[in-house]
VEXDREN-2710 file (C-alpha; in Angstrom, 1 decimal):
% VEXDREN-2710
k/r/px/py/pz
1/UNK/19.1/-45.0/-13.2
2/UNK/16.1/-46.7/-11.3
3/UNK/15.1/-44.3/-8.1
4/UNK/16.1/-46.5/-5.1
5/UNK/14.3/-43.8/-2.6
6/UNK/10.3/-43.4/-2.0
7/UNK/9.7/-40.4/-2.9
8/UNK/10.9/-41.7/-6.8
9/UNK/9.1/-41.0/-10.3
10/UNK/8.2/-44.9/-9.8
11/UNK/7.7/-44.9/-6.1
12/UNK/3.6/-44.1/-7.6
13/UNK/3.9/-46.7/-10.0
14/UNK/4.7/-49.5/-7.8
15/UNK/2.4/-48.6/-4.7
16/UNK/-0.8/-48.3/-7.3
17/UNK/-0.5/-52.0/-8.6
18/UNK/-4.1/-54.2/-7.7
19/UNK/-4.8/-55.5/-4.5
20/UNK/-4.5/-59.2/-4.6
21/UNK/-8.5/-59.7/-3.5
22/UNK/-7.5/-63.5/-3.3
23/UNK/-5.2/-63.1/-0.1
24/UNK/-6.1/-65.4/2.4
25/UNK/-6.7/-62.8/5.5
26/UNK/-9.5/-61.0/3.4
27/UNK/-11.4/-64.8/2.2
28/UNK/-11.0/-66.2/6.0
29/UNK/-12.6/-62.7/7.0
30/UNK/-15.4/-63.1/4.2
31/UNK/-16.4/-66.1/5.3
32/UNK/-16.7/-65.0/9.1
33/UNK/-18.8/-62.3/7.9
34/UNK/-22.6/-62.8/8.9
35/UNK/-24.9/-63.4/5.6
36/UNK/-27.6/-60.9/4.5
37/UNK/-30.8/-62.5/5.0
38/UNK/-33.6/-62.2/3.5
39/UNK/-36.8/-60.8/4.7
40/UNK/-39.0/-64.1/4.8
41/UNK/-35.7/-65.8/6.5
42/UNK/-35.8/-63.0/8.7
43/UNK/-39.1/-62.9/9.6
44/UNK/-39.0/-66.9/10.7
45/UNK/-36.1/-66.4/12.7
46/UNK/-38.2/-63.3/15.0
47/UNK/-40.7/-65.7/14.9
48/UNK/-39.4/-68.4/16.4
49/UNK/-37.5/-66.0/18.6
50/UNK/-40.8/-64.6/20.0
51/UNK/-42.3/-68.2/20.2
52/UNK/-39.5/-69.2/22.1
53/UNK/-39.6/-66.1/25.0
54/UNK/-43.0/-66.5/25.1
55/UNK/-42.8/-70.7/26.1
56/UNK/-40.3/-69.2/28.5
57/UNK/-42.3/-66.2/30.0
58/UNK/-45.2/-69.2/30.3
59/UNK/-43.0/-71.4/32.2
60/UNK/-41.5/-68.9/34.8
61/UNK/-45.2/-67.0/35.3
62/UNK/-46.4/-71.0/36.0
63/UNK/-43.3/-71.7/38.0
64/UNK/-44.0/-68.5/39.9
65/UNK/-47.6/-70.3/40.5
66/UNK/-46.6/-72.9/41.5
67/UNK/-44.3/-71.8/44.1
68/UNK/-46.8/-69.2/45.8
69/UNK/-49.5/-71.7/45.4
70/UNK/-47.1/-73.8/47.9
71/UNK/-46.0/-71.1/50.1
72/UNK/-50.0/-70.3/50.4
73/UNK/-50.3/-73.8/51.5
74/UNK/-48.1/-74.0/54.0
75/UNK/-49.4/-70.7/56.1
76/UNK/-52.1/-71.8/58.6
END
């Protein structure tokens, strides 16, 4: 007489069996998840980062130049 209920003898057997660690969900989840880096890939990536706010912080201070430089022109 198999328990048919939950709380059976079996009911522990059958809810302990191995994950299936090939489902799709979990792989399509793996493969969203960001790689480690490494430090040397890291440390390119901040540089370039700061490289990048710096060409930017270069081009609004000379816009900001530019612009006063014009406004300081036109005043008599």
């Amino acid at each position: 007489m198999a328990p048919t209920t939950r709380n059976g003898p079996r009911s522990k057997l059958i809810e302990r069996r191995p994950r299936d660690h090939t489902s799709a969900p979990r792989a399509a989840a793996a493969a969203a998840a960001p790689r480690t880096l490494n430090a040397a890939e890291r440390k390119r990536i901040i540089e370039a980062r700061r490289l990048r706010e710096a060409e930017e912080k270069a081009q609004k201070d000379a816009d900001v130049r530019s612009k006063t430089a014009a406004i300081m022109a036109s005043q008599p």
